[in-house]
Backbone bond lengths (Angstrom), bond angles and torsions (degrees), N, CA, C in turn:
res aa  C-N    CA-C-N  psi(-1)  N-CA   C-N-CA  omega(-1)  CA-C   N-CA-C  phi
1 X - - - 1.466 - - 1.532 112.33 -
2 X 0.999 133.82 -20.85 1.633 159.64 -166.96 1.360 109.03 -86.80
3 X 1.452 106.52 1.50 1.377 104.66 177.42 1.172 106.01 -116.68
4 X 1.012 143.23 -6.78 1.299 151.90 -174.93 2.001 87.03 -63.11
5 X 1.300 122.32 -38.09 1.379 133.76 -169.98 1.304 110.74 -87.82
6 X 1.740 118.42 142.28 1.400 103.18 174.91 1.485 136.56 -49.21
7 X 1.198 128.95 -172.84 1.461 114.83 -170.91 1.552 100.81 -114.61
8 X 1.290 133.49 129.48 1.178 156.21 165.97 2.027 101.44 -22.83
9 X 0.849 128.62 -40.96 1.604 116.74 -165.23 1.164 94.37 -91.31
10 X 1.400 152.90 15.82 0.992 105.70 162.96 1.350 104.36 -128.28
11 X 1.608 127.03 155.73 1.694 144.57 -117.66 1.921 72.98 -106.43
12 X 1.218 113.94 135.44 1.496 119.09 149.23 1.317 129.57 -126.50
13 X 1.462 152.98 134.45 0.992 147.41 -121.31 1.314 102.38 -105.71
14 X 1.835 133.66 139.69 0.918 135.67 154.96 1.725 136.52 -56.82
15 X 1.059 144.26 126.46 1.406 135.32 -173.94 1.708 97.88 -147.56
16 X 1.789 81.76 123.73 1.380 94.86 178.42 1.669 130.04 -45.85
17 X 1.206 96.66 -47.75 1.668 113.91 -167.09 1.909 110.54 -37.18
18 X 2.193 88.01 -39.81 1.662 96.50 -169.79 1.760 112.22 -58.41
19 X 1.238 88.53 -34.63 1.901 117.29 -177.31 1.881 98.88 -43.40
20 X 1.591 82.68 -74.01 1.706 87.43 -168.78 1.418 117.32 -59.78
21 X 1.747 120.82 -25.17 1.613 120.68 -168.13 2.022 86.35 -58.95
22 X 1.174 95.88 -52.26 1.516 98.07 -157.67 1.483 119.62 -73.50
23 X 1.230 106.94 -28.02 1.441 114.94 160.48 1.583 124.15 -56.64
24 X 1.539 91.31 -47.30 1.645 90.89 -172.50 1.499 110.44 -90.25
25 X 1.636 122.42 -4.88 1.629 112.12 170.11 1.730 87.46 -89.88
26 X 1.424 152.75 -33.08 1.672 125.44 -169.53 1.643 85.63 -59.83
27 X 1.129 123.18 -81.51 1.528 120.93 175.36 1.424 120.75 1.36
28 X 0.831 140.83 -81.87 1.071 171.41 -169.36 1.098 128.39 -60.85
29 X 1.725 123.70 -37.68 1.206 148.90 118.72 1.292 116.44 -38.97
30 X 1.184 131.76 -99.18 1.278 124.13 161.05 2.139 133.74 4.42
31 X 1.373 97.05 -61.08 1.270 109.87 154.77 1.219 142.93 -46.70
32 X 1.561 95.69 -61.18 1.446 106.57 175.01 1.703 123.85 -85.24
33 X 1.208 114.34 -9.06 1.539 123.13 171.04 1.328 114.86 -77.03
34 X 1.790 110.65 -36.30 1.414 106.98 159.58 0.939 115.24 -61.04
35 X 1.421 142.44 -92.79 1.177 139.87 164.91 1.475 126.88 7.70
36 X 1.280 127.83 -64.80 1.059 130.09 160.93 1.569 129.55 -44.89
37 X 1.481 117.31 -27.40 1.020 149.21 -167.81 1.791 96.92 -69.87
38 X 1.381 111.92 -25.29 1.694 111.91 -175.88 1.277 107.87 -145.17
39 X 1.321 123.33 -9.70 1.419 130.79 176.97 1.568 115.02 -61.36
40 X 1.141 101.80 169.32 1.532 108.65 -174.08 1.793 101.31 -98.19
41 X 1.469 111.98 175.70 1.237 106.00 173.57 1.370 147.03 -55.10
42 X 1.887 85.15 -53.73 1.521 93.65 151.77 1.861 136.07 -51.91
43 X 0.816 97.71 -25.80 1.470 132.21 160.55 1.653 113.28 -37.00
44 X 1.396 88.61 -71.51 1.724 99.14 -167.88 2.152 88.94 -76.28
45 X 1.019 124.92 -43.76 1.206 128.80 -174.76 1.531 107.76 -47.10
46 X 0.523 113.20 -51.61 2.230 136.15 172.36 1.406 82.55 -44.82
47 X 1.358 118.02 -92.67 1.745 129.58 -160.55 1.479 92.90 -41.55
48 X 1.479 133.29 -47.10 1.086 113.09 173.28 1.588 154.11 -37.65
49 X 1.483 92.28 -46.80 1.923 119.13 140.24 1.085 135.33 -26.61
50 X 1.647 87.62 -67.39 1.867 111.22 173.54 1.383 103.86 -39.54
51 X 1.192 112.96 -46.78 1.923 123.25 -146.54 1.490 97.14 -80.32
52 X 0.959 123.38 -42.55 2.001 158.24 178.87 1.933 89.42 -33.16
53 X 1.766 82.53 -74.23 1.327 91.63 -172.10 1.724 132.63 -65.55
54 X 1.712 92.50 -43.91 1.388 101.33 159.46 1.782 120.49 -50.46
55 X 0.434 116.47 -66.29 2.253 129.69 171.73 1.655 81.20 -35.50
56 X 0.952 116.03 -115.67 1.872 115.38 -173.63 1.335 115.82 -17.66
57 X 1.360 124.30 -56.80 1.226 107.13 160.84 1.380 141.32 -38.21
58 X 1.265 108.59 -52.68 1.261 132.45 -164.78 1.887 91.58 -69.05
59 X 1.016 104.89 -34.52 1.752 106.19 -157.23 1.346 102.67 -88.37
60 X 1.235 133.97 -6.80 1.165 146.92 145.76 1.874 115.91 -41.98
61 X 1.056 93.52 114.66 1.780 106.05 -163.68 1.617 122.33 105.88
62 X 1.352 106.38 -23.12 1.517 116.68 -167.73 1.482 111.29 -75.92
63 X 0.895 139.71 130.88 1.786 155.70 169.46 2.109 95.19 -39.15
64 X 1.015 103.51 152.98 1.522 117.33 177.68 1.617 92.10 -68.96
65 X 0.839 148.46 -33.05 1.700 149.45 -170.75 1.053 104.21 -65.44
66 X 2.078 129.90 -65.57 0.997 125.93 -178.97 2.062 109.24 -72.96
67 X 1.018 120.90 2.23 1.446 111.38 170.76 1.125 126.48 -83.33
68 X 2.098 109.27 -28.51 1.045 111.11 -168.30 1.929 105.94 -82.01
69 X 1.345 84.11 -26.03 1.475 97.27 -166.60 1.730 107.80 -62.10
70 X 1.617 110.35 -23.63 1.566 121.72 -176.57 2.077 97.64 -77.26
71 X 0.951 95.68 -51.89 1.532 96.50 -176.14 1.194 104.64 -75.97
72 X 1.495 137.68 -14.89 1.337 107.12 172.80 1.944 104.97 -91.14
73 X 1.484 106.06 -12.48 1.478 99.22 172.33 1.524 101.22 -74.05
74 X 1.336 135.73 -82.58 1.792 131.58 170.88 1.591 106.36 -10.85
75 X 1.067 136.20 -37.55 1.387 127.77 165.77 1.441 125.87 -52.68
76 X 1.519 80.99 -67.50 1.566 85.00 -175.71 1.934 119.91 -79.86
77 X 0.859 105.31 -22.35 1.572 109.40 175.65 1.407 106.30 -79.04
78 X 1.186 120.18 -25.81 1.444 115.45 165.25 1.719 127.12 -64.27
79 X 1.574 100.55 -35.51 1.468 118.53 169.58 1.379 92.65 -61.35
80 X 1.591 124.04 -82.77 1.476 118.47 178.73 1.224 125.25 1.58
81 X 1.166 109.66 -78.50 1.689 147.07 -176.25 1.908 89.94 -43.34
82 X 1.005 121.14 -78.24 1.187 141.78 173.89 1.670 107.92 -15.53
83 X 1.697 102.12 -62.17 1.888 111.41 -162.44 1.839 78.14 -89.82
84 X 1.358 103.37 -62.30 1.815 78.83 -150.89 1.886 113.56 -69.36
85 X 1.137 118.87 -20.89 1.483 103.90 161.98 1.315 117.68 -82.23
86 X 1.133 139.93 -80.78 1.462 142.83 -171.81 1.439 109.24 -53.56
87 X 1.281 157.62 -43.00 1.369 161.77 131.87 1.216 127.19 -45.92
88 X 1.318 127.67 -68.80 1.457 118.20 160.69 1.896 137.40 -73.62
89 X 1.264 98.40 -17.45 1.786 120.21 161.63 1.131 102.30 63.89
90 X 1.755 124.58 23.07 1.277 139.81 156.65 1.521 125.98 -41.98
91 X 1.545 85.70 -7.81 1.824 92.29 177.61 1.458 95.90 170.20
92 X 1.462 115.94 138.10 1.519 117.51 -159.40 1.840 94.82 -127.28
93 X 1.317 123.82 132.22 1.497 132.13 160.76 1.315 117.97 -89.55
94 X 1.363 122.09 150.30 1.692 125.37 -146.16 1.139 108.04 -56.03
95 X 1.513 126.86 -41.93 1.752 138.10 -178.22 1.294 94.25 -80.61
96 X 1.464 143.27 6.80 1.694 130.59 -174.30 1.354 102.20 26.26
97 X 1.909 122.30 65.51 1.149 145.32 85.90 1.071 170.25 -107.46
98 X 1.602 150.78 -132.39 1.326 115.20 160.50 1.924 109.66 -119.28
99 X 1.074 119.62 92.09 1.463 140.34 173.51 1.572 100.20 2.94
100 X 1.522 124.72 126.75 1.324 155.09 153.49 1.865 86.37 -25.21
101 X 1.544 124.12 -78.78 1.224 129.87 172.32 1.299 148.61 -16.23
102 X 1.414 96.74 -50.69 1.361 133.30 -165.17 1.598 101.64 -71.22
103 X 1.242 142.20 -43.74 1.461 134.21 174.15 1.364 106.03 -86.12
104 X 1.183 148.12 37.14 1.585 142.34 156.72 1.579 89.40 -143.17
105 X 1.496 113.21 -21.92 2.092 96.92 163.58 1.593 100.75 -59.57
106 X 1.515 116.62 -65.67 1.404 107.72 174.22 1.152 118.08 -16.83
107 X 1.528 130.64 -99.28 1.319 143.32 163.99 1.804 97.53 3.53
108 X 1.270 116.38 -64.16 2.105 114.37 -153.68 1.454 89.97 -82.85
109 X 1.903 113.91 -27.93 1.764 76.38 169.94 1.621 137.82 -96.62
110 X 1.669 97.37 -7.27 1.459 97.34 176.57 1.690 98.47 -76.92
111 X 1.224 142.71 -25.68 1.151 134.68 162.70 1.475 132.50 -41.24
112 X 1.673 102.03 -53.83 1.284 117.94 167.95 1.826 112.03 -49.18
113 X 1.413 100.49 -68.83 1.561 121.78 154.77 1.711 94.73 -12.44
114 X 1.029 142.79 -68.86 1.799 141.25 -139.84 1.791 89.76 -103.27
115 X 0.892 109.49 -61.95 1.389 108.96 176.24 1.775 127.96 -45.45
116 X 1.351 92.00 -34.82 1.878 93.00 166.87 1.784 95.81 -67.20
117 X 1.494 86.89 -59.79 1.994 84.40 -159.23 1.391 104.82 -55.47
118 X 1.048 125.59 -20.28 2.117 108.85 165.62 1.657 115.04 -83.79
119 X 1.255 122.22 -2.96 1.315 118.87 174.64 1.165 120.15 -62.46
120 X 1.165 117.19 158.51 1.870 129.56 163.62 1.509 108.85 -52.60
121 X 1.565 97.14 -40.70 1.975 79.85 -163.08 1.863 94.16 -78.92
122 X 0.949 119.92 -41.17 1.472 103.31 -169.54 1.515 111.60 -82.09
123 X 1.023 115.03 -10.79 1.530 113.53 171.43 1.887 127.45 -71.59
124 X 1.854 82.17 -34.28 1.530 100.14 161.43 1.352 127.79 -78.90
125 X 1.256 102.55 -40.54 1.640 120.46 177.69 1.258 121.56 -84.74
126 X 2.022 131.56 5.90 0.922 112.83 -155.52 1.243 128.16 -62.58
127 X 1.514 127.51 -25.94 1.455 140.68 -166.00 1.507 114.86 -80.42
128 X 1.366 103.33 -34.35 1.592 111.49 163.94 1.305 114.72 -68.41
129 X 1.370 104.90 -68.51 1.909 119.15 174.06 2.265 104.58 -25.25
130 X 1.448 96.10 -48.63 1.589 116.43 -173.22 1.500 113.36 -63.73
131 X 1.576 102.95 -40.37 1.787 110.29 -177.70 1.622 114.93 -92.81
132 X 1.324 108.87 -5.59 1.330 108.11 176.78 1.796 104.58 -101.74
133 X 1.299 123.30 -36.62 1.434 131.88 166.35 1.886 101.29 -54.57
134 X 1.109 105.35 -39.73 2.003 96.81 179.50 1.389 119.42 -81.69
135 X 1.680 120.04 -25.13 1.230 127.97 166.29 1.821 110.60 -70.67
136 X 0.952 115.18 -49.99 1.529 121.57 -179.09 1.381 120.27 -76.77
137 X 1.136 117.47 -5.57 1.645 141.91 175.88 1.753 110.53 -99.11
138 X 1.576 95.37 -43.52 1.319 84.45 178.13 1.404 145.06 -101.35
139 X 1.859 101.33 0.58 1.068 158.09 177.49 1.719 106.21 -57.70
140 X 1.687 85.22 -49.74 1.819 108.43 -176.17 1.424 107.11 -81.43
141 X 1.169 110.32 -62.19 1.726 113.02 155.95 1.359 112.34 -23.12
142 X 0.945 118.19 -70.03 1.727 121.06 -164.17 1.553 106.26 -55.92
143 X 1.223 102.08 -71.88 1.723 121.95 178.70 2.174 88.55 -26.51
144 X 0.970 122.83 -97.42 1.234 132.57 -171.34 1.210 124.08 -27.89
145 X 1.514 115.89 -8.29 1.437 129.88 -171.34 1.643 94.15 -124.87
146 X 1.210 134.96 -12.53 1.586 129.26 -150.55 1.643 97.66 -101.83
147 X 1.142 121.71 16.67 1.895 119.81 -175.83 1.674 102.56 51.24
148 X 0.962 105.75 9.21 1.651 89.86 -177.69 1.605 99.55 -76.00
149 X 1.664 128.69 -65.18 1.526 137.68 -169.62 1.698 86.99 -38.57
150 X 1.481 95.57 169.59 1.541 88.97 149.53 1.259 126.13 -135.32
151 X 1.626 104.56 44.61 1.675 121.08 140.76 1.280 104.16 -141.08
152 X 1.598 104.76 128.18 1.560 108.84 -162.01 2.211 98.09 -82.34
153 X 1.021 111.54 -143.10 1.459 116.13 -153.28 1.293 99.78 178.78
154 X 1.530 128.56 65.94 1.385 144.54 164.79 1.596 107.94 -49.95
155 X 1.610 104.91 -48.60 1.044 102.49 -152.73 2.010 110.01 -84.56
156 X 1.415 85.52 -32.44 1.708 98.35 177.56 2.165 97.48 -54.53
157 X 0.968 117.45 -73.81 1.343 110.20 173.23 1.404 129.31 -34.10
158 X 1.882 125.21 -27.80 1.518 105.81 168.52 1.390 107.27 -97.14
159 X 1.590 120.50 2.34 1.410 116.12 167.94 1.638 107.86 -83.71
160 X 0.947 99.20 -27.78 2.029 90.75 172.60 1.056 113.90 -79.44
161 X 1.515 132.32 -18.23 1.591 123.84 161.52 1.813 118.01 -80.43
162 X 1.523 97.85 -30.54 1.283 105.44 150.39 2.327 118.95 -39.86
163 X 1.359 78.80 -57.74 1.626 90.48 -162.47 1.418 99.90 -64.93
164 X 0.984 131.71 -10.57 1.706 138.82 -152.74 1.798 82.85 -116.51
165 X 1.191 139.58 -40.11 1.210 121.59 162.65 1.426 121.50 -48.53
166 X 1.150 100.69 -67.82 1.616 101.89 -169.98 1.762 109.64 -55.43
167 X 1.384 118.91 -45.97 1.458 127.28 177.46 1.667 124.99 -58.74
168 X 1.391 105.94 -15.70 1.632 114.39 169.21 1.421 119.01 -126.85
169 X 1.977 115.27 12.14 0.929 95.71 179.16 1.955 83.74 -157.98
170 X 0.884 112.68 31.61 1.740 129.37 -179.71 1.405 102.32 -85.25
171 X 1.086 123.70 163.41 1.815 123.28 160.41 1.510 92.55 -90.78
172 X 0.931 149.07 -26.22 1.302 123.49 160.52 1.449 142.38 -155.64
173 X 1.393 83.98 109.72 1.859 107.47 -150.85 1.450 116.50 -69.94
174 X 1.484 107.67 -18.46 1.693 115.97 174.46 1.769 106.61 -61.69
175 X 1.287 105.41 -37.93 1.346 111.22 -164.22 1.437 95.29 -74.15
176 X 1.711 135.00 -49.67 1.469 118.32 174.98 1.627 122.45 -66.56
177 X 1.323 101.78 -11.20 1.490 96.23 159.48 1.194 117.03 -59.63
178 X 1.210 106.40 -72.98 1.677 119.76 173.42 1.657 124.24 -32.85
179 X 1.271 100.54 -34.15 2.092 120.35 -175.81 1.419 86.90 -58.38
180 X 2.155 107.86 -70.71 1.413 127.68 -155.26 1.451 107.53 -41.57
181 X 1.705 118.59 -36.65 1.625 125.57 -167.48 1.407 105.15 -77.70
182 X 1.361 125.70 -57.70 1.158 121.01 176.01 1.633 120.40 -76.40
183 X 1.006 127.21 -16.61 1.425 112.45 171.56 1.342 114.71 -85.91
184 X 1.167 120.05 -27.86 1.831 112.44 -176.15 1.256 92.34 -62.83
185 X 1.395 131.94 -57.39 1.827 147.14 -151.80 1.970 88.37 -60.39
186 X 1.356 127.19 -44.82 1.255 117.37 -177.94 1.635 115.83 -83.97
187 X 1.500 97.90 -27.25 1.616 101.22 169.89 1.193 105.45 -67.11
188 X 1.049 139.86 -57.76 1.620 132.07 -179.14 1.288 132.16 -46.47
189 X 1.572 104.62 -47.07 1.941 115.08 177.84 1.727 79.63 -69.28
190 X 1.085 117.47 -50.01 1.772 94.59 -142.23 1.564 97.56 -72.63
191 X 1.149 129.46 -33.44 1.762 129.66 171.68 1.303 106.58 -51.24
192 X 1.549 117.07 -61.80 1.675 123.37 171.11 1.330 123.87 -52.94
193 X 1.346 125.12 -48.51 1.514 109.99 150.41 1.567 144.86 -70.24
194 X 1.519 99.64 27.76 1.506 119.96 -169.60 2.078 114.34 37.57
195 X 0.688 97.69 39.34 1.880 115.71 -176.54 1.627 82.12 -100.73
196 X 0.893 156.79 20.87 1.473 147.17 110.97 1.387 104.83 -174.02
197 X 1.388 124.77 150.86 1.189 144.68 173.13 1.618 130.54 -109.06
198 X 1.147 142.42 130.28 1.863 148.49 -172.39 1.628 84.63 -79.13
199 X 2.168 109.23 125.41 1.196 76.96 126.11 1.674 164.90 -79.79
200 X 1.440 107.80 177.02 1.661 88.02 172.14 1.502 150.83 -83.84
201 X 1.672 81.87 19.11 1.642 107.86 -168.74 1.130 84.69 -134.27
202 X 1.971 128.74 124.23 1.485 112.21 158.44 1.405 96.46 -82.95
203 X 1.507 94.48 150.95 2.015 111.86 -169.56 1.438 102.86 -77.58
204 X 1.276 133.53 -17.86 1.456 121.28 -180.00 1.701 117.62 -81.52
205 X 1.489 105.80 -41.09 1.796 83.50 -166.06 1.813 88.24 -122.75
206 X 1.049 118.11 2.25 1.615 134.13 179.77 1.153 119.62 75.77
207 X 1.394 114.58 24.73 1.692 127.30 -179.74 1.834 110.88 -66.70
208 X 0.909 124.39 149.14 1.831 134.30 175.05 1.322 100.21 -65.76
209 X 1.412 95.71 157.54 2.087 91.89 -174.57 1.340 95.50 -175.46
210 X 1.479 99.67 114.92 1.210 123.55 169.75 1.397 148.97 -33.55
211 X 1.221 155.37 62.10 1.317 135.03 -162.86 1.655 146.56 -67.92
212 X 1.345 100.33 90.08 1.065 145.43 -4.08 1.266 139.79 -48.76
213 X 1.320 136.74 146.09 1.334 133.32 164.16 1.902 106.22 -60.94
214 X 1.452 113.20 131.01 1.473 125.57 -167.88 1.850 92.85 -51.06
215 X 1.719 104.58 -58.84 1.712 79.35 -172.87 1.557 107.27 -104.38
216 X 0.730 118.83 108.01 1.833 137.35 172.56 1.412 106.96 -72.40
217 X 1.806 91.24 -52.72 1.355 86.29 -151.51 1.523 117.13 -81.09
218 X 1.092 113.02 -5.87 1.734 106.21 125.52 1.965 142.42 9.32
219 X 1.344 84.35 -63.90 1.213 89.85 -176.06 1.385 114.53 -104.02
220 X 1.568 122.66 3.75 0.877 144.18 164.18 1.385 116.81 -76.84
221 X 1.291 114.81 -19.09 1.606 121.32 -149.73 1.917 85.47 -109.54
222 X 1.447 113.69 -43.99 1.646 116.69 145.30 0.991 130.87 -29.49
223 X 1.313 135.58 -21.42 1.454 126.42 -172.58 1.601 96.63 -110.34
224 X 1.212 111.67 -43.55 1.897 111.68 161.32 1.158 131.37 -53.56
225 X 1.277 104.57 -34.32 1.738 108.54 170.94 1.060 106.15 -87.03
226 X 1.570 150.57 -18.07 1.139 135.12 140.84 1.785 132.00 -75.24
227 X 1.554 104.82 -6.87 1.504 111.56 155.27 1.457 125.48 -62.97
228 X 1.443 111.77 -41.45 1.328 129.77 -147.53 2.197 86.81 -97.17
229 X 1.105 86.45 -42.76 1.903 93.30 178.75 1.540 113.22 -60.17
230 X 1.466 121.77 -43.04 1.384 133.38 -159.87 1.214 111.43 -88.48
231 X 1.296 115.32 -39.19 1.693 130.00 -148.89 1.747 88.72 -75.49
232 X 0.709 120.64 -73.84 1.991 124.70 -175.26 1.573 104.70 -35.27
233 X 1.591 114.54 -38.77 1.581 112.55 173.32 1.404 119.59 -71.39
234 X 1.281 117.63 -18.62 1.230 140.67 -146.10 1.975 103.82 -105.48
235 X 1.368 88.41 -34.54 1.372 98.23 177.06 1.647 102.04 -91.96
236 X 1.037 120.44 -47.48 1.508 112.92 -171.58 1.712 96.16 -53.88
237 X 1.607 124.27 -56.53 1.369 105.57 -178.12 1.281 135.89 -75.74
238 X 1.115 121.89 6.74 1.864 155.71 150.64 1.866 90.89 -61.07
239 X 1.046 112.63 -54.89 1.353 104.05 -165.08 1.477 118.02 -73.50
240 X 0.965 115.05 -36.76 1.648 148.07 156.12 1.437 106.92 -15.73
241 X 1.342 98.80 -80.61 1.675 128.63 -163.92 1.563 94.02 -70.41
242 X 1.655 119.16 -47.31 1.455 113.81 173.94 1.352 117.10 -35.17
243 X 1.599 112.24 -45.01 1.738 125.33 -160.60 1.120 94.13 -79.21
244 X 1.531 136.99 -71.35 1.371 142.04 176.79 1.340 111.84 -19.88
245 X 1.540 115.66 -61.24 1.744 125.52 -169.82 1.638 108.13 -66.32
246 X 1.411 103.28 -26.39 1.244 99.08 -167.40 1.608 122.11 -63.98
247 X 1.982 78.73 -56.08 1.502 122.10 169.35 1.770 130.73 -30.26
248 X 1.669 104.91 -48.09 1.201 151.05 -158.72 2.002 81.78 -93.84
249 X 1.352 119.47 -84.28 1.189 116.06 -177.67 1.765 130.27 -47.84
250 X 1.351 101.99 -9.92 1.609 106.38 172.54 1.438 99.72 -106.28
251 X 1.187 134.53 -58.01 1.256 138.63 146.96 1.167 114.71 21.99
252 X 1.554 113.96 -73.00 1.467 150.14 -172.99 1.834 102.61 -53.67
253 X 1.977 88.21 -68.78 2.078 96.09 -177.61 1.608 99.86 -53.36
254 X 1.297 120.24 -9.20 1.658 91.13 -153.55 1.379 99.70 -105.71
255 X 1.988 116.08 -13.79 1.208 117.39 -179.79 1.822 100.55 -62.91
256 X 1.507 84.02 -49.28 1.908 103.75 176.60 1.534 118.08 -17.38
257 X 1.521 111.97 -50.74 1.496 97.90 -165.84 1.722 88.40 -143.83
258 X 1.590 102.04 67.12 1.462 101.16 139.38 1.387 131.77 -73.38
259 X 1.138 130.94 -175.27 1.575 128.64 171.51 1.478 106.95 -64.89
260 X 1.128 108.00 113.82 1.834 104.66 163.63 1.293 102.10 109.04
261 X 1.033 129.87 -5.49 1.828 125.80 -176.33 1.500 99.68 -90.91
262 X 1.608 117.99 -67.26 1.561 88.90 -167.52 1.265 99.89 -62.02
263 X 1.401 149.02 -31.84 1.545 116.36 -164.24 1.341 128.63 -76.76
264 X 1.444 116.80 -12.14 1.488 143.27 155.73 1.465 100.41 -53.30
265 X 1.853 112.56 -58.27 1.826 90.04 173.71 1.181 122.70 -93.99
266 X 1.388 114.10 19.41 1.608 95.40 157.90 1.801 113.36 -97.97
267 X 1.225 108.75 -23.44 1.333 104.68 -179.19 1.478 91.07 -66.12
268 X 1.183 146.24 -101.54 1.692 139.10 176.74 1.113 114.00 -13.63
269 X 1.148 144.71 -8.71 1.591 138.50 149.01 1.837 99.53 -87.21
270 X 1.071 132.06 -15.98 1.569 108.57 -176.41 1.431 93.25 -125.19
271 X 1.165 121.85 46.47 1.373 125.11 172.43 1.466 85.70 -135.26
């Protein structure tokens, strides 16, 4: 199964930039989930900005591939966000809505997410990085299912077999490594600073569910596999409409100054 991952001998190069994307969204996350955690509305609305700016920032340097692929994840995780909190109440945020923040956090973490999986250390490390993410994943899984807690976590356990799909059989499993690290680390502050809470009944099949649920990052690894799927379609018809507009706009100058038009409008201007 370990092969599905690159192979350990060969040397891959370090680059800072991957360091800081990921450094400065745990940061950043971290921060602002506390915060939010006691802040007022206006409050969380502000951090919302922050996040605005951070995402653009951050995307500054990035190839049109990885941009499209960020906005088509901020799309759709925002829809997410949308049905399963506010509609399904699968998990409720302190104002029981969905945070100013929260769709350009998307964006810094599926970024972060791409930026580990092109790094040196996980490119070198992937098989380790891979066997320690399935022990500590499944570890959490178990615990939540074992009657020991005393609210079990049905649901965290079929999302970690969930997550173990996509990670040994995904087109690209570096990147759910990368999801699994940063989303538990934000699932946790943000559960622990009560800045939103799981319920303890998921509302669809009435299974127990953890807060966090053990595999989350699951559904995290969903919005990448539909980033990474969409974005190439997304660009070809971006490209499309580019040619058309372009096409259409010269089109226009060139009808402009055939033979006989301006002098047709200048005689109708001096008439």
């Amino acid at each position: 199964m370990l092969n599905h991952f690159p192979k350990a001998n060969v040397v891959h190069p370090h680059r800072t930039r991957d360091y800081f994307i990921a450094g400065f969204t745990f940061f950043c996350a971290g921060v602002s989930l506390v915060i939010d955690g006691f802040a007022s509305l206006a409050i969380q609305n502000l951090l919302g900005v922050f996040a605005w700016v951070f995402l653009i920032a951050l995307l500054y340097g990035e190839n049109k591939e990885i941009r499209m692929q960020v906005a088509v994840a901020v799309a759709f995780a925002t829809a997410g966000e949308h049905f399963a909190s506010i509609y399904m109440e699968g998990y409720t945020y302190r104002f029981e809505n969905v945070p100013l923040y929260v769709p350009p956090a998307h964006g810094m973490v599926y970024l972060t997410a791409v930026a580990l999986a092109r790094s040196g250390l996980f490119l070198n490390h992937a098989r380790k990085i891979a066997i320690i993410v399935v022990v500590l994943g499944g570890s959490w899984a178990l615990w939540g299912i074992s009657g020991i807690p005393e609210h079990g976590d049905q649901v965290g356990a079929v999302l970690f077999c969930v997550f173990l799909l996509y990670l040994f059989k995904g087109r690209s499993p570096l990147v759910y490594l990368g999801a699994f690290f940063i989303t538990t680390w934000l699932e946790i502050i943000g559960t622990a600073a009560g800045t939103w809470y799981w319920a303890k009944i998921e509302p669809v099949f009435g299974w127990t569910q953890g807060n966090p649920p053990s595999g989350v990052a699951a559904w995290y690894c969903l919005v990448d596999a539909v980033a990474l799927s969409c974005a190439p379609i997304c660009l070809v018809y971006l490209q499309k409409f580019n040619r058309r507009l372009i096409s259409g706009k010269f089109g226009r100058r060139a009808n402009s100054t055939k033979p006989g038009v301006v002098e047709e409008t200048a005689i109708k201007r001096f008439k």
